[in-house]
C-alpha positions, 0 to 999 in steps of 0.5 A: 500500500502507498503511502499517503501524501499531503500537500505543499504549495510554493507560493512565488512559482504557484505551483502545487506538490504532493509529497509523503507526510513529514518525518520526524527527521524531514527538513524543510521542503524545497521548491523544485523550480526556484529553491524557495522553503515549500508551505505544507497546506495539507491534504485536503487542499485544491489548488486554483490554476496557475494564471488566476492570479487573485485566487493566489493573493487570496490564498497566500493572505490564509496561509500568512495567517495560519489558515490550512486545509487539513481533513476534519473528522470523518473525512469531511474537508477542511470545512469553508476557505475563502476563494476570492480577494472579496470574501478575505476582505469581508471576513477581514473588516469583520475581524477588525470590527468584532475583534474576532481572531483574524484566522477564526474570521477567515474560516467562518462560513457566514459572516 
């Protein structure tokens, strides 16, 4: 049986990985094209195409926040992602307004 893969994502290329989990002995991944340390997003991440440039800035704006897209239980996905630069502003104001955490804000569904 193969090993299960996750996710890791080079954001200044745009491009996408799958490779095994992390050891306890792993060093950092690197990116194959321009040697930039890989972001580990996890498994249950869809990476939007290369040339949708807006979907990109959304997503490094979840990463830089500590947003990842691991499986919930039951195998249900990571739950709700923000996938335009208008939502992440929403949930942004949001956050700014109520206090809320930034990373709670961005995760939560309705507004």
């Amino acid at each position: 049986m193969a090993h299960a893969k996750t996710s890791y994502v080079c954001l200044p290329c745009r491009a996408s990985y799958k490779q095994p989990y992390p050891g306890r002995y792993d060093r950092e991944r690197i990116c194959p094209r321009c040697t930039a340390p890989l972001i580990h997003v996890g498994s249950a991440f869809a990476p939007p195409r290369r040339r949708d440039a807006a979907a990109w800035r959304a997503l490094s704006v979840l990463l830089h926040a500590g947003v990842r897209f691991h499986e919930g239980c039951c195998g249900d996905g990571p739950g709700y992602r923000p996938r335009t630069l208008r939502e992440v502003r929403e949930r942004m104001a949001y956050a700014r307004a109520t206090g809320e955490p930034f990373d709670r804000a961005l995760v939560r569904p309705e507004l």
